[in-house]
PyMOL Python script that loads the backbone (N, CA, C, O; Angstrom):
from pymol import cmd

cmd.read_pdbstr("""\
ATOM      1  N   UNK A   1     115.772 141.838  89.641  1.00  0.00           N
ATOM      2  CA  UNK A   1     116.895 142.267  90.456  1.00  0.00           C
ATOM      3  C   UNK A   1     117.693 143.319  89.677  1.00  0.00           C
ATOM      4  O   UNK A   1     118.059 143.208  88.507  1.00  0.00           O
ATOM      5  N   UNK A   2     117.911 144.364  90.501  1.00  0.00           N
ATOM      6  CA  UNK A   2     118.629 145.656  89.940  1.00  0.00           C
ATOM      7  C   UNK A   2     120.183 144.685  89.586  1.00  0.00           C
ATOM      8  O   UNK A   2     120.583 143.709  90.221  1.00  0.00           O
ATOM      9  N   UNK A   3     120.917 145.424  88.223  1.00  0.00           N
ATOM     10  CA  UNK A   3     122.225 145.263  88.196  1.00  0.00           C
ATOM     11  C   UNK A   3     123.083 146.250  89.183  1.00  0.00           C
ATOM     12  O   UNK A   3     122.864 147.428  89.466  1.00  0.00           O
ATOM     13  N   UNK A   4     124.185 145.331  89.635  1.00  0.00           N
ATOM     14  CA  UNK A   4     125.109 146.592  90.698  1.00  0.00           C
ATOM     15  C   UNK A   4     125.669 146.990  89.872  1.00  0.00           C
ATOM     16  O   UNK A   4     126.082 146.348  88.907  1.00  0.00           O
ATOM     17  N   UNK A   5     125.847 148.535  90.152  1.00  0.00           N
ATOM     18  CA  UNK A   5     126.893 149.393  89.479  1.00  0.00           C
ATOM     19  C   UNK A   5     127.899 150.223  90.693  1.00  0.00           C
ATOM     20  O   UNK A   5     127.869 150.450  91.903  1.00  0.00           O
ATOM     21  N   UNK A   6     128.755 150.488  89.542  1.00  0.00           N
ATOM     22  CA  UNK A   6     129.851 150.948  90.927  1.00  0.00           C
ATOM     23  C   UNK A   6     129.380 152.590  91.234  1.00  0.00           C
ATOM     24  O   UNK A   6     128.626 153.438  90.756  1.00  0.00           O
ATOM     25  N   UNK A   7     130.528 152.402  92.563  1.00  0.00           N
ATOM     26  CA  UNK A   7     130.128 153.968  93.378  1.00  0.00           C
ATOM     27  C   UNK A   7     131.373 154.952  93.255  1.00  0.00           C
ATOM     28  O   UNK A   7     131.580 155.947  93.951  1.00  0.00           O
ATOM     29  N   UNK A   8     132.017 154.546  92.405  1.00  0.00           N
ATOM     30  CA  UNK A   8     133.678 155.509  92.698  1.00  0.00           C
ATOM     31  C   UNK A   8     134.435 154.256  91.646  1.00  0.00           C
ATOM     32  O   UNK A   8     134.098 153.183  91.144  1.00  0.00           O
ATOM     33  N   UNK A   9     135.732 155.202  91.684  1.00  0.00           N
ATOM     34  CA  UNK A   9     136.510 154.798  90.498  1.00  0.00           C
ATOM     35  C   UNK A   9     136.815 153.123  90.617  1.00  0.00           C
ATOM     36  O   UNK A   9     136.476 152.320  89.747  1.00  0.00           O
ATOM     37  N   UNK A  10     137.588 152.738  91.986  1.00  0.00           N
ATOM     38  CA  UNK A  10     137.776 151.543  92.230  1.00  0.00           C
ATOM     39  C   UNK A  10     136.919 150.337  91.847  1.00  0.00           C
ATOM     40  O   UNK A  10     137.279 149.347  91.209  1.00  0.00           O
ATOM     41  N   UNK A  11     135.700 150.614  92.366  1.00  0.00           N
ATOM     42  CA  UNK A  11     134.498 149.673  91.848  1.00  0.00           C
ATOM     43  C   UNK A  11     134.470 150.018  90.321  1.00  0.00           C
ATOM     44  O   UNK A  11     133.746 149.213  89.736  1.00  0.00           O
ATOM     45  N   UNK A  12     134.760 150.512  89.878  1.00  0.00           N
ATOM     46  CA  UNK A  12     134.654 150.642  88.133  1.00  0.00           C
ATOM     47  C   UNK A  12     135.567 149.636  87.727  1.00  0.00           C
ATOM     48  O   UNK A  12     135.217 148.696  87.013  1.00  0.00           O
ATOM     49  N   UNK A  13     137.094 149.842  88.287  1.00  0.00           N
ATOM     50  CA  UNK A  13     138.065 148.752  88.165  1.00  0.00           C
ATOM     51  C   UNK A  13     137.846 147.333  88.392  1.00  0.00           C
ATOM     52  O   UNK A  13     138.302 146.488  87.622  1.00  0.00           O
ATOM     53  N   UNK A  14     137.171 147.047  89.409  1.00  0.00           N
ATOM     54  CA  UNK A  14     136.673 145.586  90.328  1.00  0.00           C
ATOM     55  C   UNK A  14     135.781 145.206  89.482  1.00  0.00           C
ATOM     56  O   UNK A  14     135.835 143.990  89.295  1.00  0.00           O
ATOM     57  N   UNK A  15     134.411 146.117  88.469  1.00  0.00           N
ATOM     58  CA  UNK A  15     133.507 145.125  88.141  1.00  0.00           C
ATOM     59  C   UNK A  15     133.842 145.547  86.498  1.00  0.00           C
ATOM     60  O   UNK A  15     132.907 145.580  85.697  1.00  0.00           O
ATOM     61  N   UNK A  16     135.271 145.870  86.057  1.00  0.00           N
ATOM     62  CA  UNK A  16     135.789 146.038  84.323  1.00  0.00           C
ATOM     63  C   UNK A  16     136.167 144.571  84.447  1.00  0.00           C
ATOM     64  O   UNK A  16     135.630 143.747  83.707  1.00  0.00           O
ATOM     65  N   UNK A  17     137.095 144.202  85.377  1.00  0.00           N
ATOM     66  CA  UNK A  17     138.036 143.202  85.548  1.00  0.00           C
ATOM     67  C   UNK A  17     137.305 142.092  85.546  1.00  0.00           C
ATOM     68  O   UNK A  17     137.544 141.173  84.762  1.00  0.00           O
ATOM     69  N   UNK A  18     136.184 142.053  86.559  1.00  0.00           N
ATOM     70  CA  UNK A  18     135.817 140.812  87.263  1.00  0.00           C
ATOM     71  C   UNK A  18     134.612 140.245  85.671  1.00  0.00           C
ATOM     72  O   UNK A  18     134.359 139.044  85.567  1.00  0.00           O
ATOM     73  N   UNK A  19     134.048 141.210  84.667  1.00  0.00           N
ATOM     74  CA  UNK A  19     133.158 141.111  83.650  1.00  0.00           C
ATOM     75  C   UNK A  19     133.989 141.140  82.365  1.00  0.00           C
ATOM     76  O   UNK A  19     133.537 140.657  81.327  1.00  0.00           O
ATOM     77  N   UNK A  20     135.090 141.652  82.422  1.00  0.00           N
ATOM     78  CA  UNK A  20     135.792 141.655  80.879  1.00  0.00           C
ATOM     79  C   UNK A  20     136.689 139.697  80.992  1.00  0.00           C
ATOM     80  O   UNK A  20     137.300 139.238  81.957  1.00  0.00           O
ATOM     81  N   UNK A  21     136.449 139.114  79.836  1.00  0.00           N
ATOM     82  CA  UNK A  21     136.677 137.541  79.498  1.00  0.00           C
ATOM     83  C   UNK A  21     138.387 137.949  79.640  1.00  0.00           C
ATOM     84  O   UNK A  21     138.989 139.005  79.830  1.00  0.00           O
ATOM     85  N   UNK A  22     138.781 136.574  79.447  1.00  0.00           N
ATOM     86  CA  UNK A  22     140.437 136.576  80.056  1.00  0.00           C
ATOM     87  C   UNK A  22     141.279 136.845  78.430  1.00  0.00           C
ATOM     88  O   UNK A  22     142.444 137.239  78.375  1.00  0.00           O
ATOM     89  N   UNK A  23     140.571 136.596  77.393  1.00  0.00           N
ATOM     90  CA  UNK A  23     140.892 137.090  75.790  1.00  0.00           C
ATOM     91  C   UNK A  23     140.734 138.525  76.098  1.00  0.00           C
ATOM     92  O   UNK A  23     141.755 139.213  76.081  1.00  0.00           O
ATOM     93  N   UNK A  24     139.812 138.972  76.325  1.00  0.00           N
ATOM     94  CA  UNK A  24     139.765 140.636  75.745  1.00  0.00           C
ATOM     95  C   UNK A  24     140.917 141.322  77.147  1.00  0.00           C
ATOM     96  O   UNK A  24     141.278 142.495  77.244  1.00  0.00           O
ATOM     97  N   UNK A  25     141.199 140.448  77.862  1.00  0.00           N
ATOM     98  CA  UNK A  25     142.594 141.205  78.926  1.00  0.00           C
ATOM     99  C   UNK A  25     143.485 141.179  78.119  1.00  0.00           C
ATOM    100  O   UNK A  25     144.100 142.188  77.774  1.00  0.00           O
ATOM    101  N   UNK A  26     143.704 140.017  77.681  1.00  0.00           N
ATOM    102  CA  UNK A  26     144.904 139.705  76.909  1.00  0.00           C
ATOM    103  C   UNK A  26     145.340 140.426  75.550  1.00  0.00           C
ATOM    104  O   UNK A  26     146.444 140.456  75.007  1.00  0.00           O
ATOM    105  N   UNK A  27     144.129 140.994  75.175  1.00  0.00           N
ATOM    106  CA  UNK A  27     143.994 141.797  73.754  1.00  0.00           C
ATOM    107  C   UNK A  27     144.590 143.070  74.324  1.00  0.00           C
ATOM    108  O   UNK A  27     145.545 143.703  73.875  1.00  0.00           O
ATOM    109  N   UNK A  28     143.767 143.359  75.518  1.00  0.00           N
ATOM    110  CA  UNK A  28     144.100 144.676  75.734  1.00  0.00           C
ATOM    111  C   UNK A  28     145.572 145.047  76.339  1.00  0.00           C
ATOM    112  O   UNK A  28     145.933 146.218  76.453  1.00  0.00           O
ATOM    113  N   UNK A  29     146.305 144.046  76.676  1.00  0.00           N
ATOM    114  CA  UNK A  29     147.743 144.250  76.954  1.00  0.00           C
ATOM    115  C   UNK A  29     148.676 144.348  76.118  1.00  0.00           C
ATOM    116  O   UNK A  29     149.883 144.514  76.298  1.00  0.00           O
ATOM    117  N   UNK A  30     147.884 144.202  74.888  1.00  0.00           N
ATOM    118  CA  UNK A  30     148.956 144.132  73.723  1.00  0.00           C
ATOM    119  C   UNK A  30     148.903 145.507  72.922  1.00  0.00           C
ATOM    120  O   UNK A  30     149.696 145.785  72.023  1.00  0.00           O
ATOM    121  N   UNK A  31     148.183 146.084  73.227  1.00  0.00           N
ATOM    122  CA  UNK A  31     147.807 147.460  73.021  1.00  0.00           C
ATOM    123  C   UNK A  31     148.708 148.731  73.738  1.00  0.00           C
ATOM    124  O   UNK A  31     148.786 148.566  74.955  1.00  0.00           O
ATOM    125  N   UNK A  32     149.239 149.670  73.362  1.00  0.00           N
ATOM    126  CA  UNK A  32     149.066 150.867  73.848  1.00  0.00           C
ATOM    127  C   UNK A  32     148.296 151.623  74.673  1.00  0.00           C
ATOM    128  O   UNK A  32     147.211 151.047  74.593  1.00  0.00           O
ATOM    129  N   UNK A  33     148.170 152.430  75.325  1.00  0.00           N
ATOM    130  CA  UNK A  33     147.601 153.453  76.172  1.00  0.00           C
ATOM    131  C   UNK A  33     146.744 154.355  75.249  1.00  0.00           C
ATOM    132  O   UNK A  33     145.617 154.842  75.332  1.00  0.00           O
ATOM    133  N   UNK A  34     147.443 154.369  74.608  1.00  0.00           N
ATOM    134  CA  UNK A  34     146.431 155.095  73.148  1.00  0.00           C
ATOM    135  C   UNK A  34     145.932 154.530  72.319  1.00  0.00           C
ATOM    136  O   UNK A  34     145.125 155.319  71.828  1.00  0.00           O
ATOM    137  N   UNK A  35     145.882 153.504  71.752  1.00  0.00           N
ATOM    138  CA  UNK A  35     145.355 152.530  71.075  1.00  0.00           C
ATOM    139  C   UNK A  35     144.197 152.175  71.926  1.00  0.00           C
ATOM    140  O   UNK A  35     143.015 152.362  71.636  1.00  0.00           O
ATOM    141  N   UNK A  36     144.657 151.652  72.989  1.00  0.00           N
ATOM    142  CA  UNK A  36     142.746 150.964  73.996  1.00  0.00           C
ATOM    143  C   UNK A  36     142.320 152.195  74.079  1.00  0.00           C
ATOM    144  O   UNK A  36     141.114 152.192  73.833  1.00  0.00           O
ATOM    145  N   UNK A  37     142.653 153.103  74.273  1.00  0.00           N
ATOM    146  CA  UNK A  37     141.581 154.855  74.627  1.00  0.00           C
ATOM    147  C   UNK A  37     140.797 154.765  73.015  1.00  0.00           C
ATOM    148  O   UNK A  37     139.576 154.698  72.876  1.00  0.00           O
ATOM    149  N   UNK A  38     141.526 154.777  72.185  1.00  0.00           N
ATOM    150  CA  UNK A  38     141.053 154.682  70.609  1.00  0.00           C
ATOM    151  C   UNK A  38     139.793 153.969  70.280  1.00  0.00           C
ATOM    152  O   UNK A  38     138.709 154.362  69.851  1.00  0.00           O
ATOM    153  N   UNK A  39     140.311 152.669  70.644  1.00  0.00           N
ATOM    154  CA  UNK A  39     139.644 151.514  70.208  1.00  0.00           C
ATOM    155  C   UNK A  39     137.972 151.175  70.938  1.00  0.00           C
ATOM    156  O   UNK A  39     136.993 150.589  70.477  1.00  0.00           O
ATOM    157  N   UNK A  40     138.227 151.853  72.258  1.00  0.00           N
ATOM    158  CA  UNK A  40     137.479 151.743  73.573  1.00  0.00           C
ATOM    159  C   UNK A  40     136.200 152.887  73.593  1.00  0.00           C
ATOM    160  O   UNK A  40     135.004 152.730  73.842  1.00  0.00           O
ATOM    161  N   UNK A  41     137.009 154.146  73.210  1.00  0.00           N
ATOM    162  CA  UNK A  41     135.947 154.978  73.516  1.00  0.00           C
ATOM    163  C   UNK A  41     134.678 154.750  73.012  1.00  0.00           C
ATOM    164  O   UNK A  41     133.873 155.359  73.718  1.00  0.00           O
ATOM    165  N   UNK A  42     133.911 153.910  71.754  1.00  0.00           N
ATOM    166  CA  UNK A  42     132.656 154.267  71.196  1.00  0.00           C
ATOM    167  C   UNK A  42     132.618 152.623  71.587  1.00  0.00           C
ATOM    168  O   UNK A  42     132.132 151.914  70.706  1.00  0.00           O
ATOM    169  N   UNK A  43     133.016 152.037  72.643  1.00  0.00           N
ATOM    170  CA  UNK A  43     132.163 150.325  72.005  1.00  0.00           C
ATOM    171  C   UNK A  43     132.340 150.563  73.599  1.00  0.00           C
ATOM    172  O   UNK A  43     131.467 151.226  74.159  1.00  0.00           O
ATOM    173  N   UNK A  44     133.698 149.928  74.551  1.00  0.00           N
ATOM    174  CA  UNK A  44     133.380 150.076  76.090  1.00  0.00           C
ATOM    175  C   UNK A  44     133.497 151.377  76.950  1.00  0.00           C
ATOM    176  O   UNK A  44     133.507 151.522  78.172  1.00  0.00           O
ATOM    177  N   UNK A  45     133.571 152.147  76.069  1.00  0.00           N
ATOM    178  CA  UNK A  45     133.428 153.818  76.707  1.00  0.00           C
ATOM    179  C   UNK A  45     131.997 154.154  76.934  1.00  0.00           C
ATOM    180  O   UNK A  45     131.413 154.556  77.941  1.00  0.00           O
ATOM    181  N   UNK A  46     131.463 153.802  75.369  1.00  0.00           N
ATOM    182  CA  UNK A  46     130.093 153.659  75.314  1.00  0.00           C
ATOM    183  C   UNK A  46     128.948 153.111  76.289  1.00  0.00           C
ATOM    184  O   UNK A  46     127.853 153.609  76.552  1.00  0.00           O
ATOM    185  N   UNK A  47     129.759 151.504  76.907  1.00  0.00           N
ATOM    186  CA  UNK A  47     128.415 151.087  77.522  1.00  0.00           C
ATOM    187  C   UNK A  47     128.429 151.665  79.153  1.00  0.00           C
ATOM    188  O   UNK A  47     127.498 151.663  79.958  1.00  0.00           O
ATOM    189  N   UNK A  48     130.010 152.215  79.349  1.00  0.00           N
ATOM    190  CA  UNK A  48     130.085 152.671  80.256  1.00  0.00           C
ATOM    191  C   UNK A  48     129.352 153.852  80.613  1.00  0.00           C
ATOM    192  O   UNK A  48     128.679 153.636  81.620  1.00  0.00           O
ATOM    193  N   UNK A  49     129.218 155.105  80.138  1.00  0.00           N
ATOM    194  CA  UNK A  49     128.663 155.622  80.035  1.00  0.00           C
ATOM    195  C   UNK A  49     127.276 155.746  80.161  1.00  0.00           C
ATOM    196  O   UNK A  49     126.801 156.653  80.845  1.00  0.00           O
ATOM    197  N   UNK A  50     126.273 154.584  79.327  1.00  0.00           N
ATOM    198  CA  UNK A  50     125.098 154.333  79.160  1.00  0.00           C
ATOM    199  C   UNK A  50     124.693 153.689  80.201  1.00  0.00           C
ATOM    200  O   UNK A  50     123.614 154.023  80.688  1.00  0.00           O
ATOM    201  N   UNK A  51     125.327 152.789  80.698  1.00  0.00           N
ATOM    202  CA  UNK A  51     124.600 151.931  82.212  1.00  0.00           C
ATOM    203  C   UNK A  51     125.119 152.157  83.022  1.00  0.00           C
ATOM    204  O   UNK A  51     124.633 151.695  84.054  1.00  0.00           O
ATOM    205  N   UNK A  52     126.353 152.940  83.175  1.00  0.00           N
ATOM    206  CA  UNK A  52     127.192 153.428  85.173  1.00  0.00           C
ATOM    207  C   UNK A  52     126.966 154.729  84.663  1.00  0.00           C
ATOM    208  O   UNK A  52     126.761 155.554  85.554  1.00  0.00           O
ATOM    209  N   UNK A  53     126.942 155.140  83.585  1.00  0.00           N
ATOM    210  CA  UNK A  53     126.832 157.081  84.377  1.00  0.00           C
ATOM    211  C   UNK A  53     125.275 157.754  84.172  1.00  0.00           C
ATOM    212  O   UNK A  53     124.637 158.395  85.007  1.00  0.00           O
ATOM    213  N   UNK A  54     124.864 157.379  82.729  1.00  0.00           N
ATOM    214  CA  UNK A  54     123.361 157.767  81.843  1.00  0.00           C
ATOM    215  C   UNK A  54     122.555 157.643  82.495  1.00  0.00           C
ATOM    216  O   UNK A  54     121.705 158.533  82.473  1.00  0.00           O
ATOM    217  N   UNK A  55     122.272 155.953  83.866  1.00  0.00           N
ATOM    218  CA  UNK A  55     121.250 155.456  83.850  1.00  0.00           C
ATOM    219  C   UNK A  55     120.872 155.177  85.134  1.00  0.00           C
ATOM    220  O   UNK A  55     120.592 154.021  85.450  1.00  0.00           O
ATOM    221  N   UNK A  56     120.814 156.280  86.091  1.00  0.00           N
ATOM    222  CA  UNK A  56     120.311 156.722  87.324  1.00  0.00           C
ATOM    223  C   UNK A  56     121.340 156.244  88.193  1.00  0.00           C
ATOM    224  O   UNK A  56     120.978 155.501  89.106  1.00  0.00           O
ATOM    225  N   UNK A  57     122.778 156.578  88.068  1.00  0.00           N
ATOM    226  CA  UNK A  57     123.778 156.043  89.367  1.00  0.00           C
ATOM    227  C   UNK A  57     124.212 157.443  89.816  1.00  0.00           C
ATOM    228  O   UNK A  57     124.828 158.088  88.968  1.00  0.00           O
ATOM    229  N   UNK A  58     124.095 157.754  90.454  1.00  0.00           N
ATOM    230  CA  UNK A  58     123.747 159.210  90.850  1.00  0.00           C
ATOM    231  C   UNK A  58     124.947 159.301  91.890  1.00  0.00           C
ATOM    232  O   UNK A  58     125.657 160.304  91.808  1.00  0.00           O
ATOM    233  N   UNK A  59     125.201 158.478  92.731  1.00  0.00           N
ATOM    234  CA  UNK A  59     126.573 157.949  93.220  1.00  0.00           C
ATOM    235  C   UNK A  59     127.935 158.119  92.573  1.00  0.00           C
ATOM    236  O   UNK A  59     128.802 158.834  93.074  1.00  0.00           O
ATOM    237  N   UNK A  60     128.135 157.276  91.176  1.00  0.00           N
ATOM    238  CA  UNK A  60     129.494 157.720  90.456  1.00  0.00           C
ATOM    239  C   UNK A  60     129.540 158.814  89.979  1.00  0.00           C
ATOM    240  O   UNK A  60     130.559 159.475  89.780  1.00  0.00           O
ATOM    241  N   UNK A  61     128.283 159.153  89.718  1.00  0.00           N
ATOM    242  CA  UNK A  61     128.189 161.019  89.059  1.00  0.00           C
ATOM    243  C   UNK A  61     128.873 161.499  89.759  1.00  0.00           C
ATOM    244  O   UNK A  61     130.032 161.861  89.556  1.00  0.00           O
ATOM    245  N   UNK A  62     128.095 161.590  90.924  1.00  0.00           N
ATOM    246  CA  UNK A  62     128.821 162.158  92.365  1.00  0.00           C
ATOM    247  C   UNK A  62     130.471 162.502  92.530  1.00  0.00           C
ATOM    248  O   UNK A  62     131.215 163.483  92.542  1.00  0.00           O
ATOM    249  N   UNK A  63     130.538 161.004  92.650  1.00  0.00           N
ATOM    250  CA  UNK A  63     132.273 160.898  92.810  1.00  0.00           C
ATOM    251  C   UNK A  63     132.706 161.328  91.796  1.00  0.00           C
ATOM    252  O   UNK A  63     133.899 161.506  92.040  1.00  0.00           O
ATOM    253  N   UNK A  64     132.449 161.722  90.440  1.00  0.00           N
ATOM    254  CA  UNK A  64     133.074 162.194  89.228  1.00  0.00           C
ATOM    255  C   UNK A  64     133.439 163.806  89.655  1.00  0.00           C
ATOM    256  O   UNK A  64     134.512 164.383  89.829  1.00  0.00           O
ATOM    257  N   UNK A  65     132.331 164.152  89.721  1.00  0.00           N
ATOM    258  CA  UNK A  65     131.883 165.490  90.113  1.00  0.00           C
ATOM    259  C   UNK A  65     132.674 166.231  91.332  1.00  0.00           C
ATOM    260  O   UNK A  65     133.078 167.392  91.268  1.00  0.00           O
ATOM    261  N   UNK A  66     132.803 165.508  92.269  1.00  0.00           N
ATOM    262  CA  UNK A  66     133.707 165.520  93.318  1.00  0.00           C
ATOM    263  C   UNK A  66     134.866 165.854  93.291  1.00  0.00           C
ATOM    264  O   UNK A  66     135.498 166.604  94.034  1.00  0.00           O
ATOM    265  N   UNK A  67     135.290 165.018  91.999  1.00  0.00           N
ATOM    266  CA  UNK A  67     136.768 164.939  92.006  1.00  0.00           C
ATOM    267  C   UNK A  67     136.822 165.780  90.552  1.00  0.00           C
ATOM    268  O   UNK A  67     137.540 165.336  89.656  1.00  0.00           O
ATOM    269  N   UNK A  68     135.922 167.197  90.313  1.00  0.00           N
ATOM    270  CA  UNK A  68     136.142 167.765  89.580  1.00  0.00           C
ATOM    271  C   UNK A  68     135.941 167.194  88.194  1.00  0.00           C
ATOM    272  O   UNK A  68     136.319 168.083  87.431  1.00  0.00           O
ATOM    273  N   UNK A  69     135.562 166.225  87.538  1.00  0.00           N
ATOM    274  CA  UNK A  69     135.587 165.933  86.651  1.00  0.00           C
ATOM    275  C   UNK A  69     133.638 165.986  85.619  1.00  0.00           C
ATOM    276  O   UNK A  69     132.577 165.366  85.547  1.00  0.00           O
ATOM    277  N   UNK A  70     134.089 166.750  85.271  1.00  0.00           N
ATOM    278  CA  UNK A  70     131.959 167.255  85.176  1.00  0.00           C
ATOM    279  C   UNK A  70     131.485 166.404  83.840  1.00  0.00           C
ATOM    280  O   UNK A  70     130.451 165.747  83.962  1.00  0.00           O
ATOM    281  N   UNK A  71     132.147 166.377  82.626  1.00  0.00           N
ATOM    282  CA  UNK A  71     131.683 165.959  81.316  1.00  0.00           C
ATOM    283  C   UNK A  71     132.034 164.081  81.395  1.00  0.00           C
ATOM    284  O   UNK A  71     133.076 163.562  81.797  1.00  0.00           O
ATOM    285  N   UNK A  72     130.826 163.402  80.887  1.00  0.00           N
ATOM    286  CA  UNK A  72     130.333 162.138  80.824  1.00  0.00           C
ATOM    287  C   UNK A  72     131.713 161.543  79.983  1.00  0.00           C
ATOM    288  O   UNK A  72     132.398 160.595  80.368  1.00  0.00           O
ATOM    289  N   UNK A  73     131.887 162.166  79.018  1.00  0.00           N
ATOM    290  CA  UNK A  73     132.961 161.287  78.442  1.00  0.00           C
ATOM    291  C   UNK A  73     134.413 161.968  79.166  1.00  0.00           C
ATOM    292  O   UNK A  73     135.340 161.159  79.161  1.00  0.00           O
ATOM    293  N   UNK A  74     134.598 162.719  79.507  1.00  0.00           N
ATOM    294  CA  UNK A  74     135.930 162.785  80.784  1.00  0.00           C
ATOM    295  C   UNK A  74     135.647 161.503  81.721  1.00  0.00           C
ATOM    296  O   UNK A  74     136.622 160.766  81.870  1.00  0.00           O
ATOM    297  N   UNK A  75     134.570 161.166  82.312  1.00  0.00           N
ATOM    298  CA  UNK A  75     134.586 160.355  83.577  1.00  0.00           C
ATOM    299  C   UNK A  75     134.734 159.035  82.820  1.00  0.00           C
ATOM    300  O   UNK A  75     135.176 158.118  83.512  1.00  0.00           O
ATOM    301  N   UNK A  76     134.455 158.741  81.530  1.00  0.00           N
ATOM    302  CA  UNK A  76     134.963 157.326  80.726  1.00  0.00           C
ATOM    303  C   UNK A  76     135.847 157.326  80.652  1.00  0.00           C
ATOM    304  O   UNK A  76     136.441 156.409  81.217  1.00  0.00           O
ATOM    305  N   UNK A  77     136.382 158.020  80.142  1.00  0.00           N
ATOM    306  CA  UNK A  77     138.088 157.967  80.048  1.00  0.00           C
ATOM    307  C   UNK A  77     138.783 157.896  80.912  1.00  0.00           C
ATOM    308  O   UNK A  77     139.877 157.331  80.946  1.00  0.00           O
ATOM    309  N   UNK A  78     137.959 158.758  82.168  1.00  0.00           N
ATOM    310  CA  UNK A  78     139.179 158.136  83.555  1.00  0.00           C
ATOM    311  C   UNK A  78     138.964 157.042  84.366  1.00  0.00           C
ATOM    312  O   UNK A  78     139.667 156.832  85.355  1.00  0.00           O
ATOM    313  N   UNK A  79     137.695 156.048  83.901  1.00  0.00           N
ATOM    314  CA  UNK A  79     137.580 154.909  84.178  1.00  0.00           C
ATOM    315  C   UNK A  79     138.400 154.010  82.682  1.00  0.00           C
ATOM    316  O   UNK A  79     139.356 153.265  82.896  1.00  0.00           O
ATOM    317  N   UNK A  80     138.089 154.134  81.853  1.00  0.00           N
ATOM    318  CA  UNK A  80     138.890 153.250  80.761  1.00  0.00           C
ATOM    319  C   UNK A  80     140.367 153.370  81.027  1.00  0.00           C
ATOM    320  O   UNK A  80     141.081 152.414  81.329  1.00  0.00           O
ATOM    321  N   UNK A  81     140.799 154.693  80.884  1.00  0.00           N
ATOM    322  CA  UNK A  81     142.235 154.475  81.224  1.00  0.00           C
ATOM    323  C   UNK A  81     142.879 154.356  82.462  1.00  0.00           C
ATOM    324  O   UNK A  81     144.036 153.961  82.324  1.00  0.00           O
ATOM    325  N   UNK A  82     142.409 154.639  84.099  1.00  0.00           N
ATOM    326  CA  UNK A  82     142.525 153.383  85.360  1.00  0.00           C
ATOM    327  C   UNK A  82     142.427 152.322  84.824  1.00  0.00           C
ATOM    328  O   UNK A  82     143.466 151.849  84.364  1.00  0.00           O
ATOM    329  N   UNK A  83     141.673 151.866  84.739  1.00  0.00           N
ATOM    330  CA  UNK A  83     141.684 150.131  83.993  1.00  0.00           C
ATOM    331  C   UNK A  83     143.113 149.643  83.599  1.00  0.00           C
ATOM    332  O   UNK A  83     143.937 149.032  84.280  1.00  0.00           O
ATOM    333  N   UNK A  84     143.198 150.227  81.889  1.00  0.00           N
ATOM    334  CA  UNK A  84     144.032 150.063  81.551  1.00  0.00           C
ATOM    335  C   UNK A  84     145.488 150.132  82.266  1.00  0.00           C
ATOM    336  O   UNK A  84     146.489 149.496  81.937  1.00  0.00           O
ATOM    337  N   UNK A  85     145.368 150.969  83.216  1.00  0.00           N
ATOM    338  CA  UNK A  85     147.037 150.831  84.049  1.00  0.00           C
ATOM    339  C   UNK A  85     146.980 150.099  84.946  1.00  0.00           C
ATOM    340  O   UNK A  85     148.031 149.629  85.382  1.00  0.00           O
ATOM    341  N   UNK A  86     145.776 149.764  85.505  1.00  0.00           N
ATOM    342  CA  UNK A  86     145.740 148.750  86.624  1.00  0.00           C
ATOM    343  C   UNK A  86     146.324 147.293  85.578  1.00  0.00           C
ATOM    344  O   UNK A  86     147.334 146.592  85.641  1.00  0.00           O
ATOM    345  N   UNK A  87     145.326 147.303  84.812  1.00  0.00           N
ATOM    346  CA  UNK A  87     145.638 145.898  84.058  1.00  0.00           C
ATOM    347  C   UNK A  87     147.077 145.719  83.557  1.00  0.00           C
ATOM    348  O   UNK A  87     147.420 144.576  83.856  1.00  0.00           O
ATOM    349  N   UNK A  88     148.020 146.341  82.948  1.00  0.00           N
ATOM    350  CA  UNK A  88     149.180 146.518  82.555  1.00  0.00           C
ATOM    351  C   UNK A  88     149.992 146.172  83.758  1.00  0.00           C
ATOM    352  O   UNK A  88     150.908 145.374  83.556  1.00  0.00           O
ATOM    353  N   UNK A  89     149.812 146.673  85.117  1.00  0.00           N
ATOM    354  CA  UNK A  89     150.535 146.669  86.180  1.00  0.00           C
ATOM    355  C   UNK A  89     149.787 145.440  87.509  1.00  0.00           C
ATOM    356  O   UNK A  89     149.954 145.465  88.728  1.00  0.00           O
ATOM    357  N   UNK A  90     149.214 144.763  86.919  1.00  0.00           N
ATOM    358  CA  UNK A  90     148.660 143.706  87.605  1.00  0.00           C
ATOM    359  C   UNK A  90     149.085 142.011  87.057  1.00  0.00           C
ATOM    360  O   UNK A  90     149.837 141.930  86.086  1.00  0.00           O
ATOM    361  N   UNK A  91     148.793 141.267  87.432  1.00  0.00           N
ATOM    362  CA  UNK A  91     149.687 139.754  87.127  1.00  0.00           C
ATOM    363  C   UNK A  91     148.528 138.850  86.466  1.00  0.00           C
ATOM    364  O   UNK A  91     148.674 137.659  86.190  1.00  0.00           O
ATOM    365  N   UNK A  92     146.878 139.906  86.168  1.00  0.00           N
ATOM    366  CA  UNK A  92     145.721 139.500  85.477  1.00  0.00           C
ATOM    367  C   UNK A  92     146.008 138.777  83.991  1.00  0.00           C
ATOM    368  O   UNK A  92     145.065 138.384  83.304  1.00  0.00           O
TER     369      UNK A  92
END
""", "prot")
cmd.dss("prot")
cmd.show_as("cartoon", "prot")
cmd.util.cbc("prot")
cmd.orient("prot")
């Protein structure tokens, strides 16, 4: 069975949230905006990258692309840091 991957930014948010443990939320609220971008980019920037953008989702490319955003690690970062403000501004 194929893993689902998301199609647009939202689903990036829905399956960070619904797969990241209720410790690493909690880690990450204690953090800065710049600190999780820091900390994030080479470990969950990384896998992001490698299995939702690298590895035939041709869909979020899409929507990256769409919305102007062309380079692989731009579209991590604007999924890592959505996250991060959703999570900050959510009751998770």
């Amino acid at each position: 069975m194929k893993k689902q991957k998301p199609k647009n930014l939202t689903e990036c948010i829905q399956m960070l949230d619904k797969n990241l443990k209720k410790q690493d939320k909690e880690y990450i609220k204690t953090l800065t905006e710049d600190e999780f971008f820091m900390e994030s980019h080479f470990t969950l920037g990384m896998g992001i990258r490698n299995e939702w953008l690298r590895s035939g989702n041709p869909e979020l490319v899409k929507f990256f692309l769409d919305q102007g955003v062309k380079h692989l690690d731009d579209m991590s970062a604007m999924i890592l840091t959505s996250y991060y403000r959703y999570l900050i501004n959510s009751n998770n």
